[in-house]
C-alpha positions in Angstrom: 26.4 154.3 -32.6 23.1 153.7 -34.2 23.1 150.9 -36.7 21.3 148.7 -39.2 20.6 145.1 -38.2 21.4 142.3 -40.3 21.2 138.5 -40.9 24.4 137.7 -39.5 24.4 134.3 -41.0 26.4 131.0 -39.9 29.9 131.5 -38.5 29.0 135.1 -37.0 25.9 134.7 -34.9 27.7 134.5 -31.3 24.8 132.4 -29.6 21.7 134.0 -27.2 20.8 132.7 -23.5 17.8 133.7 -21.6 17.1 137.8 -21.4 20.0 137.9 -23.6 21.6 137.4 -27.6 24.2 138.3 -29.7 24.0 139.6 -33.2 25.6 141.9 -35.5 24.9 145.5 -36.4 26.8 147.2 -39.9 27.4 151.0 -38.9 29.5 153.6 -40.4 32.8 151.9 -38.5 31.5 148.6 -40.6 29.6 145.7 -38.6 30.3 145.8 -34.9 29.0 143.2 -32.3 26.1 143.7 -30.5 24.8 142.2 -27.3 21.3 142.7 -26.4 20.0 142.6 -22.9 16.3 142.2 -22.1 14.2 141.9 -19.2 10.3 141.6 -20.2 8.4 144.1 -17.0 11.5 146.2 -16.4 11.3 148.6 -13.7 10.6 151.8 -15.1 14.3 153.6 -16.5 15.8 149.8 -15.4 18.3 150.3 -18.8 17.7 153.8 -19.6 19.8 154.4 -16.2 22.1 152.4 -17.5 22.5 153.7 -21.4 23.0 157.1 -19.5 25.6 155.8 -17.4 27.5 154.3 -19.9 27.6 157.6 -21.9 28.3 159.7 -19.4 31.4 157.7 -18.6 32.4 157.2 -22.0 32.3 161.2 -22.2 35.4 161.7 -19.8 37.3 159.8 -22.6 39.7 158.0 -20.1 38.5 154.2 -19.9 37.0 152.3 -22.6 33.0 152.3 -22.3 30.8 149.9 -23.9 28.7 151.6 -26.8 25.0 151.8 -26.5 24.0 151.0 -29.8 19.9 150.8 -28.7 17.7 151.3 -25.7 14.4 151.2 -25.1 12.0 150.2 -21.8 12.3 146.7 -21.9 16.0 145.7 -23.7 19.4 147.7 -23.6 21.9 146.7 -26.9 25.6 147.3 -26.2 28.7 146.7 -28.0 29.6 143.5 -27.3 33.5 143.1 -27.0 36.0 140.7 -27.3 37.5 139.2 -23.5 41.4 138.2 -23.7 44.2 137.1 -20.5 44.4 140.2 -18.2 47.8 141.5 -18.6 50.1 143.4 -16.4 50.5 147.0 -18.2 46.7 146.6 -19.1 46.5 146.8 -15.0 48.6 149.9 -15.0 47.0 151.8 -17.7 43.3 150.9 -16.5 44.5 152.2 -12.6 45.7 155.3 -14.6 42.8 155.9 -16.3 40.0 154.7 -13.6 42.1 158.0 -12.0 40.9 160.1 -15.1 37.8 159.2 -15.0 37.0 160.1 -11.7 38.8 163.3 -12.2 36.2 164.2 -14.5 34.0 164.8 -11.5 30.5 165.0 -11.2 28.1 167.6 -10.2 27.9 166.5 -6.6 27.7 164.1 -4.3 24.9 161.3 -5.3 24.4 163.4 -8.6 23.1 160.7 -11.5 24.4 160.7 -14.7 24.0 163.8 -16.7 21.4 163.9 -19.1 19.1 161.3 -16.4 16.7 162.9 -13.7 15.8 160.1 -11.2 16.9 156.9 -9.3 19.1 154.1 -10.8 19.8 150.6 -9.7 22.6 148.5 -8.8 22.2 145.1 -10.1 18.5 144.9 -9.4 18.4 146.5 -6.7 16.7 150.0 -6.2 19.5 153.0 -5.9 18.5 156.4 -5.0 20.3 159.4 -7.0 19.7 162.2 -4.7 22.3 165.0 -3.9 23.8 166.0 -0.7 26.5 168.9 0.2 28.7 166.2 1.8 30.2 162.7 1.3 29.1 161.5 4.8 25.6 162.7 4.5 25.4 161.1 1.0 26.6 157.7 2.2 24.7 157.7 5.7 21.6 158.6 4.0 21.3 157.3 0.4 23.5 154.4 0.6 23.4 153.1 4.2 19.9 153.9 5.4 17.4 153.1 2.8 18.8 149.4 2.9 18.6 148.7 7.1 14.8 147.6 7.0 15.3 144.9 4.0 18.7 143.7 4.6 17.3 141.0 7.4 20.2 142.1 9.8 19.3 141.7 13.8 18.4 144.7 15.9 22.2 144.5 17.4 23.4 144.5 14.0 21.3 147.6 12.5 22.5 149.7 15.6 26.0 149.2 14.8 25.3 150.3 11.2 23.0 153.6 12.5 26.1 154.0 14.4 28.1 154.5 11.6 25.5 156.3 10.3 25.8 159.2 12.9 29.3 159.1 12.5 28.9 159.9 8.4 26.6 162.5 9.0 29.0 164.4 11.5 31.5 164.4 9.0 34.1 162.0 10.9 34.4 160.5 7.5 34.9 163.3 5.0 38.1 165.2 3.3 38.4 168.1 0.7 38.0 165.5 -2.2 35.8 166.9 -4.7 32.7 164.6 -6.2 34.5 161.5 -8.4 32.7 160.4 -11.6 32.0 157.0 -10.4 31.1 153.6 -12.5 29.5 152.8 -9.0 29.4 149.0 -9.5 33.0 147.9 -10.5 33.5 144.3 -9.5 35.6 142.4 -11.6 32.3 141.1 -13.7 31.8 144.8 -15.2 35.8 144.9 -15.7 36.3 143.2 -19.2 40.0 142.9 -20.3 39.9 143.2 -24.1 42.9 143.2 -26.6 42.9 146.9 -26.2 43.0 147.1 -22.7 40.6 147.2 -19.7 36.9 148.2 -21.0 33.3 148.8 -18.6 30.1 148.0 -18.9 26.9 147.7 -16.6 27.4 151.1 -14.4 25.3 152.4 -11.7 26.9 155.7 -12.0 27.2 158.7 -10.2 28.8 161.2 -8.0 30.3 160.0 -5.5 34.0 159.2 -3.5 36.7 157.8 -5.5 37.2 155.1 -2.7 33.8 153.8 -3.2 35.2 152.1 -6.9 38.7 151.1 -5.4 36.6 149.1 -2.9 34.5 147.5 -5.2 37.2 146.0 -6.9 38.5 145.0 -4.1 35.5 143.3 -2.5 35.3 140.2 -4.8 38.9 140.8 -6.4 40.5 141.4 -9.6 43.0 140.3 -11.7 46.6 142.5 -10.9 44.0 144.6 -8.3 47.8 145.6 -6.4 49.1 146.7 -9.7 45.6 149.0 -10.5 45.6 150.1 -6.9 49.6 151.6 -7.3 48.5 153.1 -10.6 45.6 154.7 -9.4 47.2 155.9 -6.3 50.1 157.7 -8.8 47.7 159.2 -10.9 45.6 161.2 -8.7 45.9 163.9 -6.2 43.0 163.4 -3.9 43.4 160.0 -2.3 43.2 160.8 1.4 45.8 159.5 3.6 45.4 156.5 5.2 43.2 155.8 1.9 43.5 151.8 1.9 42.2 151.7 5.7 38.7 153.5 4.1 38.4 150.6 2.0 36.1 148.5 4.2 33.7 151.6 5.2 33.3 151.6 1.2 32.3 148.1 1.2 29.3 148.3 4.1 27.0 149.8 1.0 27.2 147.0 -1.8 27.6 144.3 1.2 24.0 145.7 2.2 22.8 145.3 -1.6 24.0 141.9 -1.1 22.3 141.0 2.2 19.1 142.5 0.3 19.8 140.4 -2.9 20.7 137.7 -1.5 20.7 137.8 2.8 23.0 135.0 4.0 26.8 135.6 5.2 26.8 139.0 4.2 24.2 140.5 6.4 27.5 139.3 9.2 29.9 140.6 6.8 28.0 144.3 6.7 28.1 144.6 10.2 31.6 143.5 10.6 33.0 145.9 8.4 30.7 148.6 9.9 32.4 147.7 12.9 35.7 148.0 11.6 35.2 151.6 10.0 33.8 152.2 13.3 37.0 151.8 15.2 38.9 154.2 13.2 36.7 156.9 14.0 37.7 156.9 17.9 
C-alpha cells in the first residue's frame, strides 16, 4: 500500500532505534503503522529481495504478510503490526496455513521470488537463488557448499559435511514432493502473533522443501511449535514419512549461516547434525 506520510504527533509516534523508526502513513484503509528499516551501504537488492519476498508470499493469500509500504536501496518500510500472547488455535490455524502457503509452490527448486532475478540474503548473510532439477542438488550445492570455506569448521568437520554433500547430490535425500513456497528464514523472531493471528515478516524466500521451514521453527523454538507441527502435518499431502527425523538435515544450512555470522558452538553443532542426517542414509 502506498501512502502519504504525516506528522504523527504526540501519543502516536511509536519511538525509532538505530537503522530503524516508527511512524505513521494515512492510506486509502486510513493511517496504518509503518516501521522503516535502514541500513546506510546496503548490499546491492539487500531490501528489494526482501519487498519481493514479502509479496510474493503475501500472494498465496494463506498467512498474514507484512505490507511493504516503501522500498528503495538503502531503507525497506513495512506495516508495522501489533504483537499480543501466542494463543493455542492461533498455533493451529498458522500450521494450517504455513501448509497453504507452501502448497502454492514455486517454480523450482532454489527459484527466488517471482518478480526478482538474482541472489537474496538470509539475515546478512549472502544466499544464492539459483535453480536445480532436484532437492538434493539444490541443498548440497547452494545451501551447503558455498558456506564450508567461511564457516571456520576443521578439516574433520568439512569432510563430514562434503559427505553429506555426496549423499544430497545422489539423491539419498529426495521424494516426489513438488517445490514449497518457502519464507526460508522462519525462526520464531520473523513469527509475530498479532490479535488476528500468526503474521511474517523478514523472508529469504524461495523454492525450496517444506521441511526446510518446519525446521527453522524448530531450531530456536516457538511458542505451541507441537501444536503448528500437528496442524501442518494435517493439512498437507506431501510430508514424507519419517518427516520429523529430516528435521536436523534441514537445520545443517542456517546452522552454517550461523557459524559464518557468528562461528562459536555452532560450527560443532553443524557437523553434529550433518552427522546425524548422515546416519539415516545407511
Amino acid at each position: 500500500m502506498e501512502g502519504h506520510r504525516f506528522d504523527p504527533g504526540p501519543g502516536h509516534h511509536r519511538g525509532s532505534r538505530s537503522g530503524s523508526a516508527f511512524f505513521v502513513v494515512r492510506g486509502q484503509d486510513g493511517p496504518m503503522e509503518v516501521h522503516r528499516k535502514q541500513r546506510r551501504s546496503a548490499p546491492h537488492g539487500f531490501f528489494a529481495v526482501e519487498a519481493a519476498g514479502l509479496t510474493w508470499l503475501a500472494a498465496a493469500n494463506a498467512v498474514r504478510v507484512a505490507r511493504v509500504v516503501a522500498v528503495g536501496g538503502d531503507f525497506i518500510e513495512v506495516e508495522r503490526l501489533k504483537t499480543t500472547a501466542p494463543a493455542p488455535a492461533d498455533a493451529d490455524a498458522f500450521g494450517t496455513a504455513l501448509g497453504a502457503l507452501h502448497d502454492a509452490s514455486a517454480d523450482a527448486f532454489g527459484a527466488p521470488p517471482a518478480g526478482w532475478s538474482g541472489d537474496g540474503y538470509i539475515g546478512n548473510a549472502p544466499l544464492p537463488l539459483r535453480t536445480e532439477p532436484t532437492w538434493g542438488t539444490f541443498y548440497a550445492r547452494w545451501r551447503l557448499e558455498p558456506y564450508l570455506a567461511a564457516s571456520g569448521i576443521d578439516r574433520a568437520g568439512v569432510s563430514t559435511l562434503e559427505r553429506l554433500c555426496s549423499a544430497l547430490e545422489a539423491g539419498t535425500f529426495d521424494d516426489p514432493a513438488p517445490p514449497a513456497r518457502l519464507h526460508g528464514d522462519l525462526w520464531n523472531g520473523n513469527v509475530l502473533w498479532t490479535p488476528t493471528g500468526v503474521a511474517l515478516i523478514d523472508p529469504a524466500a524461495h523454492g525450496g522443501h517444506r521441511i526446510t521451514d518446519l525446521a527453522m521453527l524448530n531450531l530456536f523454538g516457538a511458542p505451541h511449535l507441537e501444536r503448528i507441527l500437528a496442524a501442518y502435518a494435517a493439512a498437507t499431502a506431501h510430508l514424507p514419512d519419517g518427516w520429523r527425523e529430516l528435521i536436523g538435515l534441514h537445520q545443517v544450512h542456517p546452522l552454517l549461516v550461523h557459524a559464518v555470522l557468528f562461528g562459536g558452538h555452532y560450527r560443532a553443532e553443524a557437523v553434529a547434525a550433518a552427522q546425524q542426517a548422515l546416519a539415516l542414509a545407511h
